[in-house]
Wavefront OBJ file of the C-alpha trace (Angstrom):
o trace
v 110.204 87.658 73.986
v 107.419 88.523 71.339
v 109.448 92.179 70.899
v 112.773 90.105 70.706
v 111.905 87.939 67.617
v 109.672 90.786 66.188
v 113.271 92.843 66.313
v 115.349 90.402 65.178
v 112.833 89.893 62.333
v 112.951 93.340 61.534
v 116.397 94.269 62.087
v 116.501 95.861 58.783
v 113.332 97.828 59.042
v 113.995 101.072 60.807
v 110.182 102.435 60.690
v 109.407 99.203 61.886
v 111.711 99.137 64.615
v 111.018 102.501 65.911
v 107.381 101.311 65.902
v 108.078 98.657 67.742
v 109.858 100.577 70.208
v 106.905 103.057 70.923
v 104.737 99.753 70.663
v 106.982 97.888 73.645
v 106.406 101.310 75.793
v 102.660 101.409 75.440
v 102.409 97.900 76.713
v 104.593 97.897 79.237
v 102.949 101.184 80.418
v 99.414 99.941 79.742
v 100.304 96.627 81.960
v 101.199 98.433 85.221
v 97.368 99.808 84.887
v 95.571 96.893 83.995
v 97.504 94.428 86.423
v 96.028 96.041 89.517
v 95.661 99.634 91.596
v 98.423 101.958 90.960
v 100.571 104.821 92.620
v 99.442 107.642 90.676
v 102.018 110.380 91.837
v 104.701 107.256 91.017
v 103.037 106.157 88.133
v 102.742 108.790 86.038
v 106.180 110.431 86.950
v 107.814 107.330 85.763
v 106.054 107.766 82.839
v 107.907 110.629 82.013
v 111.687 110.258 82.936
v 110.729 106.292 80.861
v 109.778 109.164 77.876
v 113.240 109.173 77.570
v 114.042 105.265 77.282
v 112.063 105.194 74.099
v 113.347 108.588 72.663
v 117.265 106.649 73.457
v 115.938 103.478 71.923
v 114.605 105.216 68.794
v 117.987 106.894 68.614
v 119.511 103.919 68.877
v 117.656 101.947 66.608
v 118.701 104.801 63.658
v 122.333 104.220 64.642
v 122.357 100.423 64.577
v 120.053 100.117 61.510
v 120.798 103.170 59.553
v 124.346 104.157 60.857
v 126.570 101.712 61.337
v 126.051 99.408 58.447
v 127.568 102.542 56.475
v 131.254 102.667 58.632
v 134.226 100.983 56.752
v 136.544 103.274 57.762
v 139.126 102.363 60.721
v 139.573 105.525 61.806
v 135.524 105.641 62.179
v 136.346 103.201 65.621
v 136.903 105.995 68.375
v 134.651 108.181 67.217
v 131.965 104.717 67.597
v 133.466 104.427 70.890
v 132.384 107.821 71.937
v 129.195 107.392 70.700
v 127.995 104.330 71.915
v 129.622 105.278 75.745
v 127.195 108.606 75.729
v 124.318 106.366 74.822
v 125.199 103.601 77.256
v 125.529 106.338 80.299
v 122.309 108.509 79.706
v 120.755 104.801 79.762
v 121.814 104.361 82.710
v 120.820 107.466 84.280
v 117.568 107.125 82.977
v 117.483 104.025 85.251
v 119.086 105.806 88.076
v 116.397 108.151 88.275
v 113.775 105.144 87.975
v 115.315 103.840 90.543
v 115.265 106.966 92.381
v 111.576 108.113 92.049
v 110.596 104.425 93.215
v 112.604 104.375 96.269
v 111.143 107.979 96.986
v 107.436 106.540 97.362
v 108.882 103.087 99.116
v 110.584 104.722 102.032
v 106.763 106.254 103.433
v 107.091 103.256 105.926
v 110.057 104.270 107.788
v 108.583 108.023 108.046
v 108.162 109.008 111.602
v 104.601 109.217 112.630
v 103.429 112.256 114.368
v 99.547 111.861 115.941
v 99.437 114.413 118.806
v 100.391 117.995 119.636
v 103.094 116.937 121.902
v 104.689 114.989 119.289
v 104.139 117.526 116.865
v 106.004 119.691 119.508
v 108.954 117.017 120.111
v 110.316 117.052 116.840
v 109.726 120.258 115.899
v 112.091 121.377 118.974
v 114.507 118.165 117.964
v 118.520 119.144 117.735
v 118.646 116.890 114.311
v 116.849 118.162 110.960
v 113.025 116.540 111.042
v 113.128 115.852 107.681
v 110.210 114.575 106.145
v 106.964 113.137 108.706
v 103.259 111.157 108.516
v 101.237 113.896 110.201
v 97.622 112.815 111.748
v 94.986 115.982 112.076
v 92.097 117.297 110.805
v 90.965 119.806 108.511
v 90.041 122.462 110.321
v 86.976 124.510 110.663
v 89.442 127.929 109.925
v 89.661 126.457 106.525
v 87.941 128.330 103.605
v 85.188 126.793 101.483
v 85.173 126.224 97.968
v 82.910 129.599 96.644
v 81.138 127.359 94.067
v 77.753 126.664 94.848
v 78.314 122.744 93.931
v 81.124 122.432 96.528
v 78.538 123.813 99.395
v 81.020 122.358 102.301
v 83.831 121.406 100.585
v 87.444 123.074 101.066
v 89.476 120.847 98.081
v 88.045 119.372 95.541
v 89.617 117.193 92.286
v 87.943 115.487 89.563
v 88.788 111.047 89.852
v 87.572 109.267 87.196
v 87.290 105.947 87.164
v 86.492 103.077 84.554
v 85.644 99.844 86.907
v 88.751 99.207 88.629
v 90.851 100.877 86.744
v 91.739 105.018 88.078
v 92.228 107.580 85.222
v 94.694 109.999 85.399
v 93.125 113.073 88.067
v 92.168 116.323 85.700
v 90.730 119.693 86.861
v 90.236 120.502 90.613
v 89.891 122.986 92.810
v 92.994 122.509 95.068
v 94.074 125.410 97.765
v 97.646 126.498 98.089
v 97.541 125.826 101.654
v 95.707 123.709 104.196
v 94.861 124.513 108.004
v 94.937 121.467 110.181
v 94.124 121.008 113.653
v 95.862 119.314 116.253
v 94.269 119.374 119.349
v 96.278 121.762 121.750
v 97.211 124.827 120.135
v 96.354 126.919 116.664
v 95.519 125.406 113.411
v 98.962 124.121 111.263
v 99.767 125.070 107.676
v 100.267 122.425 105.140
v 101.468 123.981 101.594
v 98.866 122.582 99.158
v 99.394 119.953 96.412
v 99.406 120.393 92.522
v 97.490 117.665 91.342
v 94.802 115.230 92.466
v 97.257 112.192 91.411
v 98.983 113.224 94.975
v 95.975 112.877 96.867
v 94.359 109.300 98.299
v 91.193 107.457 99.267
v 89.326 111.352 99.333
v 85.759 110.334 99.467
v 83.542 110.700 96.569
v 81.207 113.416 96.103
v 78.892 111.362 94.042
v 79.163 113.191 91.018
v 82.892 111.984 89.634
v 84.805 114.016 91.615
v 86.981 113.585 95.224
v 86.336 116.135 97.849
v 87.756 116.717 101.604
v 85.645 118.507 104.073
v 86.127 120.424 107.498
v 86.862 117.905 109.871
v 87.588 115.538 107.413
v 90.853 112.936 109.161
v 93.666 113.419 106.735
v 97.347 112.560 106.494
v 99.567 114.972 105.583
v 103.029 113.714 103.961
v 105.538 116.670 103.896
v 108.890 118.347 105.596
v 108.201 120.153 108.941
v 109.013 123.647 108.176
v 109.627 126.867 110.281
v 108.083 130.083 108.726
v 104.509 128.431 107.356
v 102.325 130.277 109.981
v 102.498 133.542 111.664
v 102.920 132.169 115.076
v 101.569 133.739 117.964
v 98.362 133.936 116.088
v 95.618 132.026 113.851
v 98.309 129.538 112.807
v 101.383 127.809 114.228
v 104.249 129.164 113.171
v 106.083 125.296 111.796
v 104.020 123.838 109.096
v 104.018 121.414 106.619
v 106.295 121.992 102.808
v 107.205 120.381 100.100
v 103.925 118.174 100.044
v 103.899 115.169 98.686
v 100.458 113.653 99.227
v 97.631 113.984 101.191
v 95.154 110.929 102.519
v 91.865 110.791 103.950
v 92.130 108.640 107.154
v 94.183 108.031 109.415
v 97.993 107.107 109.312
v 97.238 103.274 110.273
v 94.521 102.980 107.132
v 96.794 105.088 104.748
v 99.560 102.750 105.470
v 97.680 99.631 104.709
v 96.078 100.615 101.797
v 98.757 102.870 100.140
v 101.700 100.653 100.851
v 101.196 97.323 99.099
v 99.854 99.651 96.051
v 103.625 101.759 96.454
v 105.032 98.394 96.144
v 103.122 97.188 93.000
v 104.096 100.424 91.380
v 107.336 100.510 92.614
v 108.335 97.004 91.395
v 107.165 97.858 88.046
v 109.033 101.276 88.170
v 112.416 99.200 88.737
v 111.529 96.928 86.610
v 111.736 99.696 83.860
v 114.955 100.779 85.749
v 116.496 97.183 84.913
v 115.561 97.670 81.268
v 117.135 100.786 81.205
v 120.393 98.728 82.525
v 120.149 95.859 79.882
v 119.347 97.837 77.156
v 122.796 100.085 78.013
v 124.647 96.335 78.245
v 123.135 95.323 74.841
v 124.433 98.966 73.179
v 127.370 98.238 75.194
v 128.424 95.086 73.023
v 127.023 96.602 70.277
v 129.346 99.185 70.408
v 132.282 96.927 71.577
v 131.592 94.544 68.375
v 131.363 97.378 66.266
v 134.828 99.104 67.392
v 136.560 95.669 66.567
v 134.999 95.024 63.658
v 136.811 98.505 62.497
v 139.840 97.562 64.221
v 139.962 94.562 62.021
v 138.562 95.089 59.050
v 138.748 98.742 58.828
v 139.896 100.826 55.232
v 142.170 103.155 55.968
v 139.224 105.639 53.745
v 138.338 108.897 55.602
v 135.985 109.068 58.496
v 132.435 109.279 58.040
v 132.442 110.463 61.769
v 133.867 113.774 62.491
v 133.379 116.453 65.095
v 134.235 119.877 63.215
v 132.025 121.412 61.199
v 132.319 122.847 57.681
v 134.129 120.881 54.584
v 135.891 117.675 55.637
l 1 2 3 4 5 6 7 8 9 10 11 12 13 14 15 16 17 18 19 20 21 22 23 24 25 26 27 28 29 30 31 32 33 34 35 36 37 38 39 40 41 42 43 44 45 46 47 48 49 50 51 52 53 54 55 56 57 58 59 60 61 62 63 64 65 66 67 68 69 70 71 72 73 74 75 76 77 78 79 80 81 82 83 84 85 86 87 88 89 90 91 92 93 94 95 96 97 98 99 100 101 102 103 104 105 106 107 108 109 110 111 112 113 114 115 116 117 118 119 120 121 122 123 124 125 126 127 128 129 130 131 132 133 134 135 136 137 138 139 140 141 142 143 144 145 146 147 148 149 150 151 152 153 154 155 156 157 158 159 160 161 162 163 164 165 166 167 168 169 170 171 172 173 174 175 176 177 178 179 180 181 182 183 184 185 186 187 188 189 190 191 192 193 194 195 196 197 198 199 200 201 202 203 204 205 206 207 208 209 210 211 212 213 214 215 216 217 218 219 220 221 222 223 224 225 226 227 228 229 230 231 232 233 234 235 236 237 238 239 240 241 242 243 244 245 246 247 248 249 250 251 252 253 254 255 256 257 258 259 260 261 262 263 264 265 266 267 268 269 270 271 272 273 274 275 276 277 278 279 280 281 282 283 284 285 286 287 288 289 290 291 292 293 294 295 296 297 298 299 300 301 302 303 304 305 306 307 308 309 310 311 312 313
């Protein structure tokens, strides 16, 4: 409400507006940290594809305050139509991804859960596509060691900062490509490794800042079952683990309740930016609308200030 009357105050002031604009986004950002634990991953890649919102709504504000005030010219009122319909669509598909990248995170519940060999086995041999899974295992003792003499025992290793109970963004790491996992029964499984710490969770601390997993450390591995990872008939199965998307210490029972009412925190704020994005395309919407009839009414019959050639008009 505070941005609404600060806008409406400042209609005329584009540098003010556009302020305001970037102002709005650090808030709204800065209150999905401070109003309790956050999806990381989610987080901060609705961070970006939001990037856009304010880069539209500073556009926007330079139309409205700078742009339209100028049009007097009927034939100006398609070329506003035009306009104003790309703006209202890439708002919306801003908020279709939103929408998108929180639904992603919120369907981890209805993942099938995979705890033993056998099962493991059942759906890798399964007619239908596997699709993505929850697999329980360990890291196994096949798994290399970090070579730094700090990380004695320690195969992956990220650095989690943390100011009381608020988590920083992860930074630095030592993070393999791959990891080996053991399920009792057979040869050690391949899991492709992930990019960034912000896709790991609950990794105990090594005491000294950073988040570290072991050799038979329990994990959770959250990825597609894949032929091809391993060499089969060998060190390794031959069906692993792609496309990563996090990795958990614990098992699948603890990583649920702990990482699901967080996904939903995050997630509800992540659609709440997706609604945004929807009223902000309804508001340019009228805008727009107002703005063609205005021309339609009122409009000189003066040359365009809108045209799509270039060179001399």
């Amino acid at each position: 409400m505070i941005t609404g009357v600060a806008g409406y105050r400042w209609r005329h002031r584009t540098l003010r507006l556009c302020l305001l604009v970037v102002g709005a986004a650090l808030a709204l950002t800065l209150a999905v940290v401070l109003t309790g634990e956050y999806a990381p991953d989610l987080f901060f890649s609705a961070t970006k594809i939001f990037i856009a919102t304010v880069l539209l709504s500073i556009l926007s504000v330079l139309l409205v305050a700078r742009s339209l005030p100028q049009l007097v010219s009927k034939h100006d009122r398609h070329s506003v139509a035009i306009v104003f319909s790309v703006i209202v669509v890439m708002y919306l598909a801003v908020g279709a991804f939103l929408a998108a990248a929180a639904d992603n995170q919120l369907r981890v519940t209805t993942l099938p859960e995979v705890r033993t060999r056998d099962e493991f086995l059942e759906w890798r041999d399964s007619p239908a596509d596997p699709g993505e899974m929850l697999l329980e295992a360990r890291i196994s003792a096949a798994m290399p060691e970090l070579e730094a003499p700090q990380h004695h025992g320690t195969t992956a290793w990220y650095r989690c900062p943390e100011i009381g109970p608020i988590r920083l963004p992860a930074f630095g790491g030592l993070l393999p490509s791959r990891y080996l996992l053991d399920l009792p029964g057979g040869p050690p499984l391949v899991a492709s490794g992930i990019e960034s710490g912000n896709r790991a969770w609950a990794w105990p601390s090594d005491g000294s800042g950073g988040c570290a997993l072991r050799r038979g450390d329990p994990v959770v591995v959250w990825g597609n079952l894949t032929p091809g990872m391993g060499t089969g008939g060998g060190p390794t199965s031959y069906t692993g683990l792609a496309d990563v998307r996090k990795i958990a210490a614990g098992d699948i029972r603890s990583f649920l309740d702990g990482y699901v009412p967080v996904a939903e925190h995050t997630g509800r704020a992540v659609l709440g930016l997706a609604t945004l994005n929807g009223l902000l395309a309804a508001v340019m919407a009228g805008i727009g609308l107002m703005t063609f009839r205005r021309l339609a009414r009122t409009g000189d019959a003066t040359p365009p200030k809108i045209t799509w050639r270039s060179g001399p008009r």
